[in-house]
C-alpha positions as CSV (number, residue, x, y, z in Angstrom):
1,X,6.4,9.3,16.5
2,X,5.4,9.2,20.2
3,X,1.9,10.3,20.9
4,X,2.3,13.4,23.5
5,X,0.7,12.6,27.2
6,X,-2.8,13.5,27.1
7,X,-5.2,15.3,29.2
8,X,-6.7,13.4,32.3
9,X,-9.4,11.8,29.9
10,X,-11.8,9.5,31.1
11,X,-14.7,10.1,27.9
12,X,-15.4,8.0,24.9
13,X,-12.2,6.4,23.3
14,X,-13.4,8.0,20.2
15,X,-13.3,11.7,21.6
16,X,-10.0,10.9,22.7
17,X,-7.4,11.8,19.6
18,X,-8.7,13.9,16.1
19,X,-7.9,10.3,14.1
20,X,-10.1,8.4,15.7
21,X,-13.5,9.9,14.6
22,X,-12.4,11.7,11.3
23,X,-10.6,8.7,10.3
24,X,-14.0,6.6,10.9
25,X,-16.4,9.2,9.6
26,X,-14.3,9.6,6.3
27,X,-14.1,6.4,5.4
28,X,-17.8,4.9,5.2
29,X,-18.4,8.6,4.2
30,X,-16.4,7.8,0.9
31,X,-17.4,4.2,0.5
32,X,-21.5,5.4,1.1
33,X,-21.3,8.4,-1.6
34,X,-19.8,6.2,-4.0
35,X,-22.5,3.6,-3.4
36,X,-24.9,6.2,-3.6
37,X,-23.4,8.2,-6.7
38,X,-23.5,5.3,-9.3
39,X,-27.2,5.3,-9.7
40,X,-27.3,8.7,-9.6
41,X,-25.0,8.9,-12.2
42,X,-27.3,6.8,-14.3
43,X,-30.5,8.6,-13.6
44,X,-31.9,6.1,-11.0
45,X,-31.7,8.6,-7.9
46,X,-31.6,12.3,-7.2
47,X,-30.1,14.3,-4.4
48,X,-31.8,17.9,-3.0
49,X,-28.8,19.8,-3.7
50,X,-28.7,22.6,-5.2
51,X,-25.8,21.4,-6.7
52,X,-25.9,19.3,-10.4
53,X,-25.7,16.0,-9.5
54,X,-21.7,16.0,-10.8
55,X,-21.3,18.8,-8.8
56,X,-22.5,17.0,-5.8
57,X,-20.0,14.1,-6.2
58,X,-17.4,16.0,-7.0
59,X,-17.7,18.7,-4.2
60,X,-18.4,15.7,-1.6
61,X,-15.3,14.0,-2.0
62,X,-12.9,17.1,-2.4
63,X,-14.6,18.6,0.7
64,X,-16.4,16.5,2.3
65,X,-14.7,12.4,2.6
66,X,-11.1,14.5,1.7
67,X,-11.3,17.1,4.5
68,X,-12.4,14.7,7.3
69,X,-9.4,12.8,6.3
70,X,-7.4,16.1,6.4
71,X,-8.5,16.9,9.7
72,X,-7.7,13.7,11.4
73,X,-4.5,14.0,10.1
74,X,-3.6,16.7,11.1
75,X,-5.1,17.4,14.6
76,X,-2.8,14.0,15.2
77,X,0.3,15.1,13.7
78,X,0.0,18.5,15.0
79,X,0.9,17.3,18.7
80,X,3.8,15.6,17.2
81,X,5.1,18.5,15.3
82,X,5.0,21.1,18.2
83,X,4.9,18.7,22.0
84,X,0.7,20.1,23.1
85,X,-1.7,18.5,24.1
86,X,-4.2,17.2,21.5
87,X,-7.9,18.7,20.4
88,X,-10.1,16.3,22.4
89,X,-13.4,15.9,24.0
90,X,-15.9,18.1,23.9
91,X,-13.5,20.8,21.1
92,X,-13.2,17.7,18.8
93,X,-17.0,16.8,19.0
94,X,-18.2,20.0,17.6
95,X,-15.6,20.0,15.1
96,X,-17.2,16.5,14.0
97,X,-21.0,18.1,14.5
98,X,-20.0,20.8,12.3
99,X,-18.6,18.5,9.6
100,X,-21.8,16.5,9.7
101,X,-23.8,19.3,9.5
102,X,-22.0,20.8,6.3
103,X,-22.9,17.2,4.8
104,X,-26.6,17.3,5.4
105,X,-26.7,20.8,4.4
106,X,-25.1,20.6,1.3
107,X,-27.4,17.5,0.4
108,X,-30.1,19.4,1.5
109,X,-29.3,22.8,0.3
110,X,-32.2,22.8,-2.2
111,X,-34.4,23.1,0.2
112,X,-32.3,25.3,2.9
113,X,-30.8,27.2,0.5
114,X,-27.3,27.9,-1.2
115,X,-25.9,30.4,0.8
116,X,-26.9,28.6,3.8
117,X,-25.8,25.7,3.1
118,X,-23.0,27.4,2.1
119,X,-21.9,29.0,5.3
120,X,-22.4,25.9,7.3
121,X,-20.2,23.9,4.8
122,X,-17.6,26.3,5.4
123,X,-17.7,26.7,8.9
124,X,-15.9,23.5,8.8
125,X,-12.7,24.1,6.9
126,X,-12.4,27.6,9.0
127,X,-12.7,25.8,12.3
128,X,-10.2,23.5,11.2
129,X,-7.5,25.7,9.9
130,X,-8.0,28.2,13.2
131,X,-7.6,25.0,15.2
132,X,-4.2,24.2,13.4
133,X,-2.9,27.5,13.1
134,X,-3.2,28.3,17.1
135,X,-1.4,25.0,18.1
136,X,1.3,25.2,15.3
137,X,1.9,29.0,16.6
138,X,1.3,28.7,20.2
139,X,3.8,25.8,19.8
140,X,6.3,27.8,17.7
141,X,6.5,25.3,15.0
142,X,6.7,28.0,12.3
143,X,7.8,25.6,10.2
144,X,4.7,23.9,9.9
145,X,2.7,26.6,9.3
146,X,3.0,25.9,5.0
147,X,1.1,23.1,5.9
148,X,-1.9,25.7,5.9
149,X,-1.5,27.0,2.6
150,X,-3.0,24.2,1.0
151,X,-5.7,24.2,3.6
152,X,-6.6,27.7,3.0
153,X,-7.0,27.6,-0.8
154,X,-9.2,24.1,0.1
155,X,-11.4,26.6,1.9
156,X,-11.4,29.4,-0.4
157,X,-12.3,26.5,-3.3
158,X,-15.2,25.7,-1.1
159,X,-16.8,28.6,-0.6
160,X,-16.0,29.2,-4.7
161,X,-17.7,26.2,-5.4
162,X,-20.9,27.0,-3.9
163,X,-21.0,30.2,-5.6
164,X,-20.0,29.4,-8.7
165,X,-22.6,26.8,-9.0
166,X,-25.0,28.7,-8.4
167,X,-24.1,31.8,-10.9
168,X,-22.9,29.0,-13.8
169,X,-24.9,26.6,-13.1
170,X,-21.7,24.2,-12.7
171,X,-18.4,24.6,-11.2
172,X,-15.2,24.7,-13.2
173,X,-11.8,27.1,-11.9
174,X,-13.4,25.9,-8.2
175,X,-13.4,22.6,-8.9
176,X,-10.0,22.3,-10.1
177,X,-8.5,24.7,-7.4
178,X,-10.1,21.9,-4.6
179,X,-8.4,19.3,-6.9
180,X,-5.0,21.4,-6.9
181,X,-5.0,22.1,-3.5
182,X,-5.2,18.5,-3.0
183,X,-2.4,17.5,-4.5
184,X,0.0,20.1,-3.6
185,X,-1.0,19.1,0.1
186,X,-0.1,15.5,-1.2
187,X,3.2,16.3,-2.4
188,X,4.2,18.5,1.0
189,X,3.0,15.7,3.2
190,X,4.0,12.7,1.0
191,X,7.2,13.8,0.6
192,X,7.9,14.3,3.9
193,X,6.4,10.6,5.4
194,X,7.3,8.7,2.6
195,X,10.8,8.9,2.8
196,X,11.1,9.1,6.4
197,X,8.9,5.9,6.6
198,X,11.0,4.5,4.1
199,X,14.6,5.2,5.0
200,X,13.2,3.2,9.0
201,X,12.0,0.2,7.5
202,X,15.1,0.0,5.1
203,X,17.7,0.7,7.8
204,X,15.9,-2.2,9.9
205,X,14.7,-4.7,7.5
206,X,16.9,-4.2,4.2
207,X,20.0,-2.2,4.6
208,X,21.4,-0.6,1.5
209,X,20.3,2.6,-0.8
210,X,18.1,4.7,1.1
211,X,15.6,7.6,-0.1
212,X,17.3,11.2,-0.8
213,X,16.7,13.4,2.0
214,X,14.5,16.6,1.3
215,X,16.9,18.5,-0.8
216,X,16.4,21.4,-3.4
217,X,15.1,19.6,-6.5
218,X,12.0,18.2,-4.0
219,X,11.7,21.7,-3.3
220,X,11.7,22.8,-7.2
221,X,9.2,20.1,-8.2
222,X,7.1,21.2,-6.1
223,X,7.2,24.8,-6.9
224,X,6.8,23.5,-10.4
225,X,4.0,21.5,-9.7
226,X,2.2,24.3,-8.1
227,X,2.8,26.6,-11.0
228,X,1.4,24.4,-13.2
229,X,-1.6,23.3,-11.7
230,X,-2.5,26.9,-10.8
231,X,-2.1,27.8,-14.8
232,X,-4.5,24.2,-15.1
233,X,-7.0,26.3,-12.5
234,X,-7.6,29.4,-14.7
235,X,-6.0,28.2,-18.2
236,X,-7.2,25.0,-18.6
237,X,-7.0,24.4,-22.1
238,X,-4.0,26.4,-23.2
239,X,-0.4,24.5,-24.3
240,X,1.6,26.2,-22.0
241,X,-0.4,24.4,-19.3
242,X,0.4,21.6,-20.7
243,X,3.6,21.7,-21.3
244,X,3.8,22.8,-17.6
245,X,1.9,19.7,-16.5
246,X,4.3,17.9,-18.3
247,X,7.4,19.0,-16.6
248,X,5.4,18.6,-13.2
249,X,4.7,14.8,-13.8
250,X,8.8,14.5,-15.1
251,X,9.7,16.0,-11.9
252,X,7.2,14.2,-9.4
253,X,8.1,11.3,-11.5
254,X,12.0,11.2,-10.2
255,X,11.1,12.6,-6.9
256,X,9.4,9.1,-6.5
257,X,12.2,7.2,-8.1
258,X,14.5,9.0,-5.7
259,X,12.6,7.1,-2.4
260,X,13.7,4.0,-3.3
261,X,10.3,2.4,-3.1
262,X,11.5,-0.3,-5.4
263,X,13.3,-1.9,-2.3
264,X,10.1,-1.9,0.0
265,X,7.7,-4.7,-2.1
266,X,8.1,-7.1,0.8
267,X,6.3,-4.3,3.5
268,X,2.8,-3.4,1.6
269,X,2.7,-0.7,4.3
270,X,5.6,0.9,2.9
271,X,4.7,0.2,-0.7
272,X,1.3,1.5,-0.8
273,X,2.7,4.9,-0.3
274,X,5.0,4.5,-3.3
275,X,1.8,3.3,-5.5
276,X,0.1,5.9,-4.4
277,X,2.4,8.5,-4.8
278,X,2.7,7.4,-8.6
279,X,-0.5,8.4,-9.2
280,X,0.3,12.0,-8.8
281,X,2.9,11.9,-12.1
282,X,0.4,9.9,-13.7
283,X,-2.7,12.3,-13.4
284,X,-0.7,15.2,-14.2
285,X,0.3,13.9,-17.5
286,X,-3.1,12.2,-18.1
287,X,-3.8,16.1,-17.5
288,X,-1.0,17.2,-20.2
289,X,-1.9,15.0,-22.6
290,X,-6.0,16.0,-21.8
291,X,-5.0,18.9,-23.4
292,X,-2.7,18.3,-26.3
293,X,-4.8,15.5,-27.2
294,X,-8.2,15.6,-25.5
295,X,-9.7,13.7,-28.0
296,X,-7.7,10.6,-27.0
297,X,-7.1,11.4,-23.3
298,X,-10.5,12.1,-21.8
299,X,-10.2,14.6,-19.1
300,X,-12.3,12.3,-16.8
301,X,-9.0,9.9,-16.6
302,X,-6.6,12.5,-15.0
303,X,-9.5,13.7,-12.7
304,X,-9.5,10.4,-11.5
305,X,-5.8,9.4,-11.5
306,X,-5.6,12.1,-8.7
307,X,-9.0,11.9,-7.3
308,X,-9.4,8.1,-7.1
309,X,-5.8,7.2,-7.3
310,X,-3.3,9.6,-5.6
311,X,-5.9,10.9,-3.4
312,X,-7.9,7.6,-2.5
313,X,-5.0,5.6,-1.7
314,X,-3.1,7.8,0.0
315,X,-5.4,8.5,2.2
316,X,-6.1,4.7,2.9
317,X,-2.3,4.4,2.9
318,X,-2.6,7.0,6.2
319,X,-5.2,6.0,7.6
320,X,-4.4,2.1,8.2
321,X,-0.6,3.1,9.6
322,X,-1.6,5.8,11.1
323,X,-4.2,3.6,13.1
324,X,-2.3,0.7,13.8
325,X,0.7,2.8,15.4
326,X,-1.5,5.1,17.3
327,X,-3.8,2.6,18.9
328,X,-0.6,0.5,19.9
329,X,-0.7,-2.3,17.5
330,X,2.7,-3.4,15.3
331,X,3.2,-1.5,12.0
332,X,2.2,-5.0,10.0
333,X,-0.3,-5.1,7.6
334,X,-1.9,-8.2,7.9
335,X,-4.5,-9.7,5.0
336,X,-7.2,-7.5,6.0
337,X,-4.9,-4.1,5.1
338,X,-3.7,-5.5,2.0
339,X,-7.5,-6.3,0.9
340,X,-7.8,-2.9,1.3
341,X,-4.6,-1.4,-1.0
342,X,-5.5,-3.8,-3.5
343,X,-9.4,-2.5,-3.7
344,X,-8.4,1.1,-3.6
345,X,-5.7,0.5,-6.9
346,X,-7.9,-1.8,-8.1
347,X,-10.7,0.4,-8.4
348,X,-8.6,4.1,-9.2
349,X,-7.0,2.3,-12.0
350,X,-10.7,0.4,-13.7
351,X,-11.9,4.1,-13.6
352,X,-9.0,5.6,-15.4
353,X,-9.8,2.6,-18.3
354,X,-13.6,3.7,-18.0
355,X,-13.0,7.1,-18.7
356,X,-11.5,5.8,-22.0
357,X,-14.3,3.2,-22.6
358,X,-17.0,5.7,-21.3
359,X,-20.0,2.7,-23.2
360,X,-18.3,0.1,-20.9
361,X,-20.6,0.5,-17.7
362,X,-19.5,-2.6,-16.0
363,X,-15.9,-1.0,-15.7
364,X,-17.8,1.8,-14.0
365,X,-19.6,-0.7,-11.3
366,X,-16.2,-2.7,-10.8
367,X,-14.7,0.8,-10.2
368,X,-17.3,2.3,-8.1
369,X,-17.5,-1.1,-6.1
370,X,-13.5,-1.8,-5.4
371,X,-13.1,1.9,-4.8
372,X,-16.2,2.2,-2.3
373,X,-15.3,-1.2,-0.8
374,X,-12.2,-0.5,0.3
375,X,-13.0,2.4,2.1
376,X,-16.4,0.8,3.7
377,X,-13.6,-2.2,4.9
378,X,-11.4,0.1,6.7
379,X,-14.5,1.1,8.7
380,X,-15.8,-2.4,9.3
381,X,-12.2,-3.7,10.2
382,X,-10.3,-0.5,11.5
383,X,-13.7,0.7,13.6
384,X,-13.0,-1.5,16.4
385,X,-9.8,-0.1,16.7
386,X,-10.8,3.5,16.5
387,X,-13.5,2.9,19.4
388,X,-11.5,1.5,21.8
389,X,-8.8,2.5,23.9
390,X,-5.3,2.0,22.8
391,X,-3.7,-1.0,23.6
392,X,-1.1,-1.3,26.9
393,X,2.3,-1.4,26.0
394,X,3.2,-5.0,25.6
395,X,5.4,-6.5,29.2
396,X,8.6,-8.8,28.4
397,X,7.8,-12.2,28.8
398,X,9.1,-12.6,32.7
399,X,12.5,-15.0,32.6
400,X,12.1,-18.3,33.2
401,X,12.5,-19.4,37.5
């Protein structure tokens, strides 16, 4: 999509559009707290949360890495959608100071305290989804506006979170309504740039079957979806839930099949939204089977088939196109990209075998490594880009005199 004129802008390149910063930020976010949370996993480190330690990692990349990613998204598409101007300057620098400062707090809440710490935390979803909501309605893109949903319940999670971990000691519905919320925003948004993304290269590089367009069964498996991972937020362990978790990963299982992503393998920039995609059928019946037969199917292996997988890479699957088009470059992922999707599969998929083989640490380290190094590289490689202006539109080579 074309990126609306902006504002006469003459501050930082980085202040200049909501992907930039919240792409950057995410990212070594992500890679750092995985780096971090492996030896305090084993007992090495501590944090001064007030959070368990769990609770920590688990809350920091649902809310903390997840939502910076969010927000970049969407404070980019938003312009898009409804033809404003975009959040930039000084507006989108306190948005980032007040995601940085729900990070330190909720690290530090120990000593601050949980309900402090749990204001400031929040402060940064709210911000974010007034932000949205005035452009998408002072733009009249009504249409848009479901986009929020998913957005709100990730706030209402957070806020859940902190106080449930606090009166339990541990969180448990919150936790799984952050996860759910997730996903649900991962099946609205995939399914809408994953076809469409698709059906261009196809019709350019490799005419022939195209995706489905949005029709009513991507509209039902969603709905179903939904259902079912709300009866997994407050009925975890009882058969209908799975059976309903099993009828979501059948039906997000053919919406996939339906994109045609088996005729993109020679565009990784394509097909790393179809990989990550899959892992959305695949943690919801990890999470069926969790519960018909959780002592085979560890619950820790559908956590991360959507945490690690479904969430990791398509995020990374964003973030690198969403980069390269908006800072002028061709829409070609080049080694250094595909480095990156292979690291990010590589390590959802070594954690999904850990969680079966919990004794096998090294699967752990090769998990936390590929998962956090991926991430880390998209800062290293992509930072440059996100820094610095976007690239002039390219002249025609003049004809020869």
């Amino acid at each position: 999509m074309a990126i609306p004129r902006l504002r006469d802008y003459t501050g930082p390149a980085i202040l200049c559009y909501g992907f930039r910063p919240f792409f950057l930020l995410g990212a070594a976010y992500a890679g750092l707290s995985i780096l971090f949370w492996i030896p305090a996993y084993m007992g090495h480190i501590e944090t001064f949360s007030a959070f368990a330690p769990v609770d920590w990692h688990i809350h920091e990349m649902l809310f903390g890495y997840l939502t910076a990613i969010i927000t970049g998204f969407l404070l980019t598409a938003i312009p898009n959608w409804t033809g404003r101007l975009p959040v930039l300057g000084l507006p989108l620098l306190v948005l980032i100071v007040i995601w940085i400062a729900g990070r330190f707090a909720v690290f530090f809440s120990a000593s601050i305290g949980w309900q402090v710490a749990a204001v400031i935390d929040a402060a940064f979803l709210a911000a974010v989804a007034v932000a949205a909501a005035r452009e998408i309605i002072a733009g009249k893109n009504w249409r848009n506006l479901k986009v929020l949903i998913p957005v709100a319940i990730l706030l209402i999670a957070n806020i859940c979170f902190h106080i449930e971990s606090h009166a339990a000691g541990l969180s448990d519905i919150s936790r799984r309504l952050g996860m759910a919320a997730a996903i649900v925003l991962i099946m609205i948004i995939g399914g809408r740039i994953i076809p469409s993304f698709t059906r261009n290269w196809l019709v350019r590089e490799n005419p022939g079957r195209l995706p489905i367009p949005f029709n009513r069964f991507d509209g039902a498996a969603i709905a179903i979806s939904a259902v079912a991972l709300a009866s997994w937020c407050f009925l975890p362990d009882h058969a209908g839930t799975a059976a309903a978790l099993s009828l979501a990963a059948l039906f997000q299982a053919l919406r996939l099949a339906r994109w045609a992503g088996d005729r993109t393998f020679s565009d990784p920039l394509v097909l790393i939204l179809h990989i990550a995609y899959a892992f959305v059928p695949i943690g919801l019946a990890l999470l069926s089977l969790s519960i018909f037969i959780p002592e085979t199917v560890p619950l820790a292996a559908a956590y991360h088939a959507l945490g690690g997988g479904a969430i990791g890479a398509m995020t990374l699957s964003v973030m690198t196109r969403a980069t390269l088009g908006h800072t002028g470059r061709d829409l070609k992922a080049d080694t250094s990209t595909c480095i990156i999707y292979v690291a990010v599969v590589l390590g959802a998929l070594t954690r999904i075998i850990a969680a079966f083989l919990p004794a096998e640490t090294t699967l752990l380290h090769v998990a936390a490594t590929s998962w956090s190094g991926a991430f880390l590289y998209y800062a290293l490689y992509y930072g440059g880009m996100l820094v610095r202006p976007r690239l002039k539109a390219r002249q025609p080579n003049p004809s020869p005199s």
